[in-house]
C-alpha positions as CSV (number, residue, x, y, z in Angstrom):
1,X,-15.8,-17.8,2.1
2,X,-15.0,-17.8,5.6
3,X,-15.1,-14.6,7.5
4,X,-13.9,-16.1,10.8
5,X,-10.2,-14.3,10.9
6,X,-7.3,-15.9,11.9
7,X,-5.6,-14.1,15.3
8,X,-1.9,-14.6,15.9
9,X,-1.9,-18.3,16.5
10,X,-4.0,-20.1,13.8
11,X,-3.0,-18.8,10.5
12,X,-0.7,-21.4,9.0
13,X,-2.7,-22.2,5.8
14,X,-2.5,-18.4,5.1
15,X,1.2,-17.7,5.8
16,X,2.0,-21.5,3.7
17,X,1.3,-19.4,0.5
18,X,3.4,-16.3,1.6
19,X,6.0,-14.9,-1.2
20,X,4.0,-16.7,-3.8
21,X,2.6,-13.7,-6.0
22,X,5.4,-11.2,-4.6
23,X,8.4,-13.3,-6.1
24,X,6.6,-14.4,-9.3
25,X,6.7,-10.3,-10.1
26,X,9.6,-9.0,-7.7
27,X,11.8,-8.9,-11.2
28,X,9.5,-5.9,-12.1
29,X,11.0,-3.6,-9.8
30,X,14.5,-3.5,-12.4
31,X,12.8,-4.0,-15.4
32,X,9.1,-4.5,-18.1
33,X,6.1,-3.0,-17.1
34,X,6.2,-1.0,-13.7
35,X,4.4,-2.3,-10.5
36,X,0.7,-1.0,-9.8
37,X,-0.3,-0.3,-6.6
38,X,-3.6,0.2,-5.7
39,X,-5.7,3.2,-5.1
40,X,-6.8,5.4,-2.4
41,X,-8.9,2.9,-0.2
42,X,-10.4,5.9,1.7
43,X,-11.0,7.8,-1.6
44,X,-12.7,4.9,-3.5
45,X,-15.2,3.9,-0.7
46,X,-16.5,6.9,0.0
47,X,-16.9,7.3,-3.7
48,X,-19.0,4.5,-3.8
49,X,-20.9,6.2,-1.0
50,X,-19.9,4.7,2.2
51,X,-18.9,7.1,5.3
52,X,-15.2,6.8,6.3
53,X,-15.3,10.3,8.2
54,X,-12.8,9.0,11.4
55,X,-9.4,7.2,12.3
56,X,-10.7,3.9,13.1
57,X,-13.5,3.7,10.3
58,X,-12.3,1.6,8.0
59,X,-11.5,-1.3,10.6
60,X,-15.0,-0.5,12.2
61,X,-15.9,-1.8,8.4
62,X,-14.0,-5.1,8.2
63,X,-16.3,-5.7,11.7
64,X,-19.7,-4.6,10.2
65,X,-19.2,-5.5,6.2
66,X,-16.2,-7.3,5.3
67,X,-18.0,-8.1,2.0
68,X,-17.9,-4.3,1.0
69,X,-14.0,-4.6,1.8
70,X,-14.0,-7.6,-0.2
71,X,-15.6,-5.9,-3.3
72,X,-13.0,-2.9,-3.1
73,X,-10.8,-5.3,-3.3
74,X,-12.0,-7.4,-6.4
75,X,-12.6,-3.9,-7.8
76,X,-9.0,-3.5,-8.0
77,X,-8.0,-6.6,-8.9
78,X,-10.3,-5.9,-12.1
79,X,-8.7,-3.1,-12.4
80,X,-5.0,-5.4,-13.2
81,X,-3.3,-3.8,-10.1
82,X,-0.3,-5.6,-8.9
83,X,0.1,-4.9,-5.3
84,X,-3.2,-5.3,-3.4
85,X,-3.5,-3.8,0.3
86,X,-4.9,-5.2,3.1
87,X,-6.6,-2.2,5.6
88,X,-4.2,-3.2,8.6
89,X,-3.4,0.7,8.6
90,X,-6.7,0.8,10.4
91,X,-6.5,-2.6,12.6
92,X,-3.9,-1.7,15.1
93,X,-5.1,-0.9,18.6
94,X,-4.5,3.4,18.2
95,X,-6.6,3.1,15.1
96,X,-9.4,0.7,16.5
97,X,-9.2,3.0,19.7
98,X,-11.3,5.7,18.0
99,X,-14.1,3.3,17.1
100,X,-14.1,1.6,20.7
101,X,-12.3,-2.0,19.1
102,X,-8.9,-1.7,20.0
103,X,-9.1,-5.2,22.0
104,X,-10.5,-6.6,18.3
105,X,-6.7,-5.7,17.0
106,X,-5.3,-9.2,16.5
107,X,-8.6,-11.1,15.0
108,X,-8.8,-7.3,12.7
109,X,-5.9,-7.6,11.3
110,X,-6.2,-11.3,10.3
111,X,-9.7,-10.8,8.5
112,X,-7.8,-7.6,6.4
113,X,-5.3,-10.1,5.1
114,X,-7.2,-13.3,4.8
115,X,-9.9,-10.9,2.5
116,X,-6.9,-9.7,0.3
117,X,-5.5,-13.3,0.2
118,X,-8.9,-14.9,-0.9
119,X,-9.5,-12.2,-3.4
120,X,-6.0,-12.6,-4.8
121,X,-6.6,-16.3,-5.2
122,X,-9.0,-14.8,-7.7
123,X,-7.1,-13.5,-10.3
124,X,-5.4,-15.8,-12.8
125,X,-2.1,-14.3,-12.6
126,X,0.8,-13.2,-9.7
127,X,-0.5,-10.6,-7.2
128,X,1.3,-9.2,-4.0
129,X,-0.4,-9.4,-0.7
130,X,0.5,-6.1,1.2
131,X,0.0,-5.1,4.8
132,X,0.1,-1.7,6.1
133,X,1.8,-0.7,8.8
134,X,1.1,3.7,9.8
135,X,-1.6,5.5,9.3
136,X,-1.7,9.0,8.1
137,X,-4.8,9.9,10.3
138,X,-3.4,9.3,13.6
139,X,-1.5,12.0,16.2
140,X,1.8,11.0,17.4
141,X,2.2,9.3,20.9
142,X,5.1,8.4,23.0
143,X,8.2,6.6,21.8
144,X,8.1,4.0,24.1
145,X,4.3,3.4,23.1
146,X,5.0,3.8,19.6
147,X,7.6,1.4,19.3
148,X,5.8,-1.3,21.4
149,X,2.7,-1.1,19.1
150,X,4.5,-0.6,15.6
151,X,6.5,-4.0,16.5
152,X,3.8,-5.5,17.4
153,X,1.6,-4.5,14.5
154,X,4.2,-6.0,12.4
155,X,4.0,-9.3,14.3
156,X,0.4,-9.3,13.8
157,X,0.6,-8.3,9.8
158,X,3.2,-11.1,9.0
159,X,1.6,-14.1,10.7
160,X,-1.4,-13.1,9.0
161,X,-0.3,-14.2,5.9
162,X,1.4,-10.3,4.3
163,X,3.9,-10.7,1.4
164,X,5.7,-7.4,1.6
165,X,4.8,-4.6,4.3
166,X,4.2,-0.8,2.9
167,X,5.0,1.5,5.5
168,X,3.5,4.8,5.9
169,X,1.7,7.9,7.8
170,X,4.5,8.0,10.3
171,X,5.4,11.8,12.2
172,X,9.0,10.9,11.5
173,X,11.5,10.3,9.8
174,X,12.9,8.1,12.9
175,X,9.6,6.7,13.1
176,X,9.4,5.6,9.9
177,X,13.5,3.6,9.8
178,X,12.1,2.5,13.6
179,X,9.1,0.7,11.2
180,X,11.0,-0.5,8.5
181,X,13.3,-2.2,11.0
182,X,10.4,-3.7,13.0
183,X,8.8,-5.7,9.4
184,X,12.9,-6.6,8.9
185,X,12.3,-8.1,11.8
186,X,9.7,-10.3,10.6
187,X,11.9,-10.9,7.4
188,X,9.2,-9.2,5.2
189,X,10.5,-6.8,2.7
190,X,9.3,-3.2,3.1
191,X,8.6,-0.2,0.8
192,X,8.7,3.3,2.6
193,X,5.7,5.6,1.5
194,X,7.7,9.2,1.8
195,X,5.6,12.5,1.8
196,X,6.7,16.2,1.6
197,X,6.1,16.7,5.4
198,X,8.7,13.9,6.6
199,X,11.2,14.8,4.4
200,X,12.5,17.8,1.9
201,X,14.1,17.1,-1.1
202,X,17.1,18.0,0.0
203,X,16.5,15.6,3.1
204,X,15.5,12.8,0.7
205,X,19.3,11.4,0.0
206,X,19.9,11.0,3.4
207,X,17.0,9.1,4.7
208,X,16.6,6.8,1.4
209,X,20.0,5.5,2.1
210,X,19.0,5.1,6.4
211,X,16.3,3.2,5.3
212,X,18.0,0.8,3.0
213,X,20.5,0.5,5.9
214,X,17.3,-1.4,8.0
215,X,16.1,-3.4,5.6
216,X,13.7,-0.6,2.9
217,X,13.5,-2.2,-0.4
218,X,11.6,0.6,-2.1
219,X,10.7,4.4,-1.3
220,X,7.1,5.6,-2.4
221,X,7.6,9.4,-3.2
222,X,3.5,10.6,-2.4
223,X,3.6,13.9,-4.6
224,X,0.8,16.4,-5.2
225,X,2.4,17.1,-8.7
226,X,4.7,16.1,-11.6
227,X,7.1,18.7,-11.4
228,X,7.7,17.9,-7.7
229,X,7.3,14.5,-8.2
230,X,10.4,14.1,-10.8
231,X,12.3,16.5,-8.7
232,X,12.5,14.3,-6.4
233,X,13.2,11.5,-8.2
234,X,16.2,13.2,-9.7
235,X,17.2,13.9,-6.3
236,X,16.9,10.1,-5.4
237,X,19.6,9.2,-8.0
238,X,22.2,10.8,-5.9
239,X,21.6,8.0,-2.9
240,X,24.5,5.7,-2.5
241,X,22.4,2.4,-1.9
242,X,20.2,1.1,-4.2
243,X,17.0,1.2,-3.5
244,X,13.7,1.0,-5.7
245,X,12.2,4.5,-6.5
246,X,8.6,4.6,-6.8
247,X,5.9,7.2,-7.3
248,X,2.3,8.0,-5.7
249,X,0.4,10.9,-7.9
250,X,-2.4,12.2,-6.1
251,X,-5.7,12.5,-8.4
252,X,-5.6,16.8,-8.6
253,X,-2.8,18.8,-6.5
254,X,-5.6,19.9,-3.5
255,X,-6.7,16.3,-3.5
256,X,-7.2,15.0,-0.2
257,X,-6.3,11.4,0.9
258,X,-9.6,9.9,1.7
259,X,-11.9,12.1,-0.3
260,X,-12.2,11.2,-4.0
261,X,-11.4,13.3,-7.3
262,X,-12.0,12.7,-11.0
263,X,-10.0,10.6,-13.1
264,X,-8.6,13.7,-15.2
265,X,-7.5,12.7,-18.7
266,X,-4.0,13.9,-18.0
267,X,-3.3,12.3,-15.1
268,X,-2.4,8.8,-16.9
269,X,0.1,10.2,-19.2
270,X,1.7,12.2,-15.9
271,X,2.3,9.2,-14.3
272,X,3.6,7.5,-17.4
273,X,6.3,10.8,-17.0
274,X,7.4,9.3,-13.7
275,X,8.3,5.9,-14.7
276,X,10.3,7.3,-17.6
277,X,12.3,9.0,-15.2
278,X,12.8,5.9,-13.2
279,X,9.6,5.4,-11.1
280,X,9.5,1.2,-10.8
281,X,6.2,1.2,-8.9
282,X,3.8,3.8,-9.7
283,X,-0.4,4.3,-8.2
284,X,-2.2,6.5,-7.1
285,X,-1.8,9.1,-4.2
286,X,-4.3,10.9,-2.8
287,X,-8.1,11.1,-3.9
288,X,-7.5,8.2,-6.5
289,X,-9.5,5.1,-6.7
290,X,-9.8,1.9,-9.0
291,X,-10.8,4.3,-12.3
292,X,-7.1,5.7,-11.7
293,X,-5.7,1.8,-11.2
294,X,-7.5,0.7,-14.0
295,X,-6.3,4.0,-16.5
296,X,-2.8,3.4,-15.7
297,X,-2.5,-0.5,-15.8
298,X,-4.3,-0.2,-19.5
299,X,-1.7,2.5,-19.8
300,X,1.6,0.6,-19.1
301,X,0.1,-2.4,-20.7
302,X,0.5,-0.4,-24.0
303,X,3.8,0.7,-23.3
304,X,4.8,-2.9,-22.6
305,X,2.8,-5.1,-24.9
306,X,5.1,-8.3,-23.6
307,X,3.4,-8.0,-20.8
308,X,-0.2,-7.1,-21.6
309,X,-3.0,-5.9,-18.8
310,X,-5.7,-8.1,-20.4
311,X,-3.5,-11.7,-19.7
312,X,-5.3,-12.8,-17.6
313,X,-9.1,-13.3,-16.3
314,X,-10.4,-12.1,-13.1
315,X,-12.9,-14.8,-11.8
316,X,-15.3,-12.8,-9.6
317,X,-16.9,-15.9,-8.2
318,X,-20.4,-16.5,-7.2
């Protein structure tokens, strides 16, 4: 495989094959088996013993070892997830600041999605190719700033080859419709990862149905628990538009996103709770990692045996 990353003006052969997995499984999102996302990147490195201990580390990875990004990823392609994200939270010029590489932004970003894309081509069946655009580790800085490097970001993520753009980590709820409106602007569709500190449940109407209004296709509730996470599906059914609910289910309730926890033996069948109360895309929040992937796509595979986990065969190549 060639680690040489496309930059912003030589990635044709990657974008040719953009919408490919997304529209093969889009359907999912109104009906059959619920979308898996995957884990807690963060979580399930540092699991396997690798130091991710500052904003910035995980794109100083791609640099040093892209072949232990490219392993995560295979990981969670064995583990029959359906939506696999690249790291561009961490390959934007903010996030490569802390590790002294924010000029490395542009060829950063093209090496998270050309690993994703030549890791999907992998597996014998449809997988989305995911960017990220927000990072939860990062302060917030001025608008004008902000704005200038989120729409640029977004530039960078969709000429490097990203089917659908997950948004996240934003201080805002502006922020995050100012995000959803910069991948529109790239005509990539966008899911919205929502956390208790942007938005209360009684906040939650309001902003799902701003975010449709820019172009959201989905809304990722992150939830430290079941009972808060249904609440707030419930809540969700009261929005006007219609927009996709999903679910993120951290690993324990005093998880931490980038610090792993045990896969409990609870946790599948909690999250199997969620998508009978409407959740369409369902993974794992904070402190999960491919054991958590892996437990809920057997999981749903049950539940749905027209669409079995096993279908298909990853080829892990040489």
């Amino acid at each position: 495989m060639n680690f040489a990353a496309p930059g912003l003006g030589n990635s044709a052969e990657v974008c040719s094959a953009r919408f490919v997995g997304y529209a093969q499984i889009r359907h999912r999102l109104h009906g059959g088996r619920p979308l898996v996302v995957d884990a807690d990147v963060g979580a399930a490195l540092r699991g396997r013993g690798f130091v991710i201990d500052a904003p910035g580390a995980l794109g100083a990875m791609l640099h040093r070892d892209p072949q232990v990004v490219r392993a995560h990823h295979l990981a969670e392609l064995a583990s029959r997830v359906d939506v696999l994200s690249a790291l561009t939270a961490d390959t934007s010029p903010r996030a490569l600041a802390e590790a002294g590489m924010e000029h490395r932004s542009a060829r950063l970003t093209g090496l998270a999605l050309e690993l994703v894309s030549d890791a999907a081509l992998e597996a014998q069946r449809p997988v989305a190719i995911a960017g990220v655009l927000g990072s939860d580790q990062l302060t917030a800085t001025n608008k004008g700033r902000f704005e200038d490097e989120t729409s640029e970001h977004a530039a960078r993520i969709a000429v490097g080859g990203a089917e659908l753009v997950i948004v996240r980590g934003m201080g805002s709820r502006l922020d995050l419709v100012f995000a959803v409106a910069a991948a529109a602007g790239q005509d990539l569709p966008s899911w919205v990862v929502i956390d208790r500190d942007v938005a209360s449940e009684s906040e939650l109407v309001e902003l799902a149905e701003s975010l449709a209004d820019v172009g959201a296709e989905a809304v990722l509730l992150e939830v430290a628990s079941i009972d808060d996470g249904l609440r707030r599906l419930a809540a969700l059914e009261a929005a006007s538009c219609s927009i996709v609910r999903g679910a993120l289910l951290s690993a324990a309730p005093d998880a931490l996103r980038g610090f792993p926890s045990p896969l409990f033996s609870s946790w599948v069948e909690r999250v199997v709770e969620l998508t009978a109360a409407g959740a369409r895309i369902v993974g794992g929040g904070a402190g999960t990692t491919e054991d958590h992937t892996r437990a809920l796509a057997t999981r749903l595979g049950v539940l749905h045996p027209s669409m079995p986990p096993g279908s298909g065969q990853l080829g892990l190549g040489a």
